[in-house]
C-alpha positions as CSV (number, residue, x, y, z in Angstrom):
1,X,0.0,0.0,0.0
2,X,1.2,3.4,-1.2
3,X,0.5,5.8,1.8
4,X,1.0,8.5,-0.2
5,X,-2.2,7.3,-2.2
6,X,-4.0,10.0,-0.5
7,X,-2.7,13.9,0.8
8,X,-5.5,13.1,3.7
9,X,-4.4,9.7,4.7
10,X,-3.0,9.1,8.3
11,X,-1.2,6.0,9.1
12,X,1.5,3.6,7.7
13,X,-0.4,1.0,5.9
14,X,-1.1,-1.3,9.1
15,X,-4.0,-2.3,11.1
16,X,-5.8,-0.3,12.1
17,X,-4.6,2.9,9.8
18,X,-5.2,1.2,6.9
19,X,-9.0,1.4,7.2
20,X,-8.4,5.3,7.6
21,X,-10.6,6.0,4.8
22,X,-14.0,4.6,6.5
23,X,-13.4,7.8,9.3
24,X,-11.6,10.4,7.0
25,X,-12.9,14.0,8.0
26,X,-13.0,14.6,4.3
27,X,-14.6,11.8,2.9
28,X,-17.8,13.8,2.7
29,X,-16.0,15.8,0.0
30,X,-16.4,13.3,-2.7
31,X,-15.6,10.1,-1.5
32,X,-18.8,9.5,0.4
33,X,-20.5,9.6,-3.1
34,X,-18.3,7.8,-4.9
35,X,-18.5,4.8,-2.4
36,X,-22.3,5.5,-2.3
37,X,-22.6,4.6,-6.0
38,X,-20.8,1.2,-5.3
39,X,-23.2,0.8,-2.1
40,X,-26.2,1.2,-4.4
41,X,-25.1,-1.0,-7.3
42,X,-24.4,-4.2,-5.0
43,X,-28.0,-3.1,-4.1
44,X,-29.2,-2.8,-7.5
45,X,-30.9,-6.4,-7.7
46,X,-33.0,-6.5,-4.5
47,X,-30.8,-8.0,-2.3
48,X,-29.7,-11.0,-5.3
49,X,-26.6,-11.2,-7.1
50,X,-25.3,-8.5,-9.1
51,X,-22.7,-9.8,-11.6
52,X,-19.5,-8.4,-12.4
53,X,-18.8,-7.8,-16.3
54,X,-16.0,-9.7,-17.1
55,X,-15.4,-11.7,-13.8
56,X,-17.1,-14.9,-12.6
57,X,-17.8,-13.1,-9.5
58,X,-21.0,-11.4,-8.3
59,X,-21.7,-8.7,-5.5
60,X,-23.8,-8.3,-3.0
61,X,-25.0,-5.5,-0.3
62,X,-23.1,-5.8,3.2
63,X,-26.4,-6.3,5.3
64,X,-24.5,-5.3,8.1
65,X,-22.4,-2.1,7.4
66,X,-22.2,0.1,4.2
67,X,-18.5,0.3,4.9
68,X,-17.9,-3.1,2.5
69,X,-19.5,-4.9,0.2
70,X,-19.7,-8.7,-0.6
71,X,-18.1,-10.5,-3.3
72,X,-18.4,-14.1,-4.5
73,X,-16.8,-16.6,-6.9
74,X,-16.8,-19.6,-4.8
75,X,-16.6,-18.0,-1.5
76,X,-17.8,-14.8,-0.4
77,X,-15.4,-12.0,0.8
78,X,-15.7,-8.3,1.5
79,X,-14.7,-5.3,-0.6
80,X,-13.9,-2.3,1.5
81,X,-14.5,1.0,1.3
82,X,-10.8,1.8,1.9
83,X,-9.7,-0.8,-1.3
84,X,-11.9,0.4,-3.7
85,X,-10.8,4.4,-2.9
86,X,-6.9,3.1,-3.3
87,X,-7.9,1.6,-6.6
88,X,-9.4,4.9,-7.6
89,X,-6.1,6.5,-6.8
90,X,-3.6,4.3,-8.1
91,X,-4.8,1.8,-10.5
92,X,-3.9,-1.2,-8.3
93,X,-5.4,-3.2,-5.4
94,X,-3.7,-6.6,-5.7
95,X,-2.7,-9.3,-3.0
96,X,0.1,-9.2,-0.8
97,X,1.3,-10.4,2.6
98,X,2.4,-8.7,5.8
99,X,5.9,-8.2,4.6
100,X,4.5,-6.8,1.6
101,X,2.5,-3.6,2.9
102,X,4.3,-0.8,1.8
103,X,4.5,-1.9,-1.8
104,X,2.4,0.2,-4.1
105,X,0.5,-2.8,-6.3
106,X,-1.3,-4.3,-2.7
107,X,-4.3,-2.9,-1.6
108,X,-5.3,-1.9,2.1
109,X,-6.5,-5.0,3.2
110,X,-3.6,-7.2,1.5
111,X,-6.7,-9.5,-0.4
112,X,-6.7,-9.7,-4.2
113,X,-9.7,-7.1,-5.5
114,X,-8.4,-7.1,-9.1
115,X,-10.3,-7.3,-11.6
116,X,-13.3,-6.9,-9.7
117,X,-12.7,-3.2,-9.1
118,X,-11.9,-2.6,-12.1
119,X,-15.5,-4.0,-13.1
120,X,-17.2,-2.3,-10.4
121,X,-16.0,0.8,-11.7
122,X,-16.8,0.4,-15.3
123,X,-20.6,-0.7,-13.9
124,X,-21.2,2.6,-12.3
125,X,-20.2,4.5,-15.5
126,X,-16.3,4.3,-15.3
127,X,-12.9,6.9,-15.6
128,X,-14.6,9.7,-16.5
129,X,-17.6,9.8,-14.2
130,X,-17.8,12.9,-12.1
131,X,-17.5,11.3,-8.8
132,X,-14.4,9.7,-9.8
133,X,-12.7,12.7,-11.3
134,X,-13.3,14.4,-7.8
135,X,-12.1,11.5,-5.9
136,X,-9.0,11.8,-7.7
137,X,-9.0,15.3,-7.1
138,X,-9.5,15.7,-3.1
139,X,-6.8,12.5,-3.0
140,X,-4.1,14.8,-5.0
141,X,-4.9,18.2,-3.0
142,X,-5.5,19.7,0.4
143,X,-8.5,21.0,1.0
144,X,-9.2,24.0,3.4
């Protein structure tokens, strides 16, 4: 994990700094409605599967918290809030192990999310969506 994904970011890539994003004060900014459009599209299906483009998985709403959503090829898993925002900044979210956390290619959480990111992003209207464009921006810059 790059801790430099993100000018707001606090922490050094460990537990429990590398869920930083689900308390950020400035996630209300942009990245609030950016993880809101994933929230709604694991949603989209009334509760049932919502399959990923591309992938043989399919998501699912987090019954219990809107901070993740579930995933599932053969077993179920959670995407977090915190790994799909990293994606948005740096184009990766890829496996790794403990030794591995400050390497740029693993996500937050050290699970494998590619390519399902990359599918969830392309489902709610991909690179150039608004919400995206000023994810990437509040990531880059300080704001007051």
């Amino acid at each position: 994990m790059d801790v430099n994904f993100c000018v707001h970011y606090k922490g050094d890539g460990s537990p429990p700094t590398n869920r930083f994003c689900r308390n950020c004060p400035y996630s209300h900014i942009a990245c609030d409605a950016l993880w809101q459009l994933v929230v709604d599209l694991s949603r989209s299906n009334n509760g049932d599967a919502v399959p990923l483009p591309g992938t043989r998985a399919v998501m699912f709403p987090n019954k219990r918290t809107t901070n993740s959503v579930r995933l599932m090829i053969n077993c179920r898993w959670y995407l977090g809030r915190e790994d799909f925002l990293y994606f948005i900044a740096t184009g990766h979210a890829g496996m790794g192990r403990k030794g591995d956390r400050q390497k740029r290619i693993v996500s937050p959480s050290l699970t494998r999310q590619e390519p399902y990111v990359q599918s969830i992003l392309l489902a709610i209207g991909g690179d150039g969506r608004a919400e995206v464009q000023a994810v990437r921006q509040i990531q880059a810059s300080k704001t007051p």
